[in-house]
C-alpha positions in Angstrom: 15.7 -10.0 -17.5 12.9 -9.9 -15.0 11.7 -6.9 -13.1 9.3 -7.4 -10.2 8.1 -3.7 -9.3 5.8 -3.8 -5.9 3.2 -0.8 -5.3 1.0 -0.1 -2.2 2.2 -0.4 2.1 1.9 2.2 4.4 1.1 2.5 7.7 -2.5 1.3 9.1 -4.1 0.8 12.5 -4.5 -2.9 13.8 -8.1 -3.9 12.0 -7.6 -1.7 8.7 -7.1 -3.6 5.4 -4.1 -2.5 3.1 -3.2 -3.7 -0.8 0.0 -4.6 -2.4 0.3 -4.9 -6.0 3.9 -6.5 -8.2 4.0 -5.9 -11.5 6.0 -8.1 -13.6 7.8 -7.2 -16.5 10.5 -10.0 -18.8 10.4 -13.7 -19.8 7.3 -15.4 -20.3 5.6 -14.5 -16.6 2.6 -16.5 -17.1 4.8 -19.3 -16.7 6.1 -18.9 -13.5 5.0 -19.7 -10.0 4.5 -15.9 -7.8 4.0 -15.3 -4.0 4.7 -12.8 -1.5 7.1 -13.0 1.4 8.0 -10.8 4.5 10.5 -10.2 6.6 10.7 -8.3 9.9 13.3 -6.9 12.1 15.8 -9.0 13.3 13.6 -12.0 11.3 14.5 -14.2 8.4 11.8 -14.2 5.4 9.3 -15.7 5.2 6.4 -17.0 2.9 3.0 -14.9 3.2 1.4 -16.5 0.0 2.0 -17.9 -3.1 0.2 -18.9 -6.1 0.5 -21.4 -8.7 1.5 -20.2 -12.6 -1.6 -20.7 -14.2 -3.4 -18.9 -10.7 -5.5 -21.9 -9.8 -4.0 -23.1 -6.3 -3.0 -20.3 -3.6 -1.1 -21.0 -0.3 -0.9 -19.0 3.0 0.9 -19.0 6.0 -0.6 -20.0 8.8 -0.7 -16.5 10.5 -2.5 -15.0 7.5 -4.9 -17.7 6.6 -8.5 -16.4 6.4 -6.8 -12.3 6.9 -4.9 -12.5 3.6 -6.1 -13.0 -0.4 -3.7 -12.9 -2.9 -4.2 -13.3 -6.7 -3.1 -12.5 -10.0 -4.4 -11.0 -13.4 -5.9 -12.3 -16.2 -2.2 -12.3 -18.2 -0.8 -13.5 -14.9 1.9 -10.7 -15.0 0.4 -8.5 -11.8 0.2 -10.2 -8.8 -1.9 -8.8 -5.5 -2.0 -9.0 -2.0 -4.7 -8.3 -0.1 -4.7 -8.2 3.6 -7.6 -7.5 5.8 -8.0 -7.3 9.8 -4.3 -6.4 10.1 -2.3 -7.0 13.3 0.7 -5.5 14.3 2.9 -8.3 14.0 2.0 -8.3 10.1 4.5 -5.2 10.3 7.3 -6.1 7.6 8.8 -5.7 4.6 6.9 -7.5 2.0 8.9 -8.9 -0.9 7.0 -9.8 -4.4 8.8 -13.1 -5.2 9.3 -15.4 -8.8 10.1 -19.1 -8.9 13.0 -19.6 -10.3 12.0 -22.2 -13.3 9.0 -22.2 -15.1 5.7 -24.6 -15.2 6.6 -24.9 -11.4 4.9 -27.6 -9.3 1.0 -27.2 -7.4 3.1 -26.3 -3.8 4.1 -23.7 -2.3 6.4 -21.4 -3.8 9.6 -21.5 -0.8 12.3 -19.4 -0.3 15.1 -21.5 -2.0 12.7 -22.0 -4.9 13.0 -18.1 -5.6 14.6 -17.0 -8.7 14.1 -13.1 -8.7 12.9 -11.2 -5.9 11.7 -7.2 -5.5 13.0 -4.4 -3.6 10.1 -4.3 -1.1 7.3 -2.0 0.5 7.2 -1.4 3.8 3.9 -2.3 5.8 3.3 -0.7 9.0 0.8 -1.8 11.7 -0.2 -0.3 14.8 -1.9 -1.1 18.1 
């Protein structure tokens, strides 16, 4: 059984920097493909960033690319996010995502490809 537990959100002005950790708890989570995804009102999720199993390759969305780092620990079982030069529209609920089968492929980690999601933080940005 895998747990994903996020940490971190808030509110923050439009410019301020704000960190999300995921800590990851069951099966073998080294082996496994992480990434975070958001989802805003009235929008359907969508991929932030994701990075490979063995935390070598990372992936970004467009609208974060250059803003947002993510990265994970040494044992590969806490996963970060962190986001710098914040704009409003980066208001969501971010979601701390697991692929669904290990040893998972050097791409992006999609929604489809999720096997255990978790319950969300709320990040606030104003203007």
């Amino acid at each position: 059984q895998v747990q994903l537990v996020e940490s971190g959100g808030g509110s923050m002005q439009a410019g301020g920097s704000l960190g999300l950790s995921c800590l990851a708890s069951g099966r073998n989570i080294a082996r496994y493909r992480m990434g975070w995804f958001r989802q805003g009102p009235g929008t359907e999720r969508e991929l932030v960033a994701t990075i490979t199993w063995n935390g070598t390759i990372t992936y970004y969305a467009d609208s974060v690319k250059g803003r947002f780092t993510i990265a994970r620990d040494a044992n590969r079982s806490t996963l970060y996010l962190r986001m710098d030069m914040l704009k409003p529209e980066d208001t969501a609920v971010y979601y701390c995502a697991l692929d669904s089968t290990p040893w998972g492929p050097d791409e992006p980690l999609l929604v489809d490809g999720v096997g255990s999601w978790g319950p969300g933080t709320q990040v606030t940005v104003s203007s």
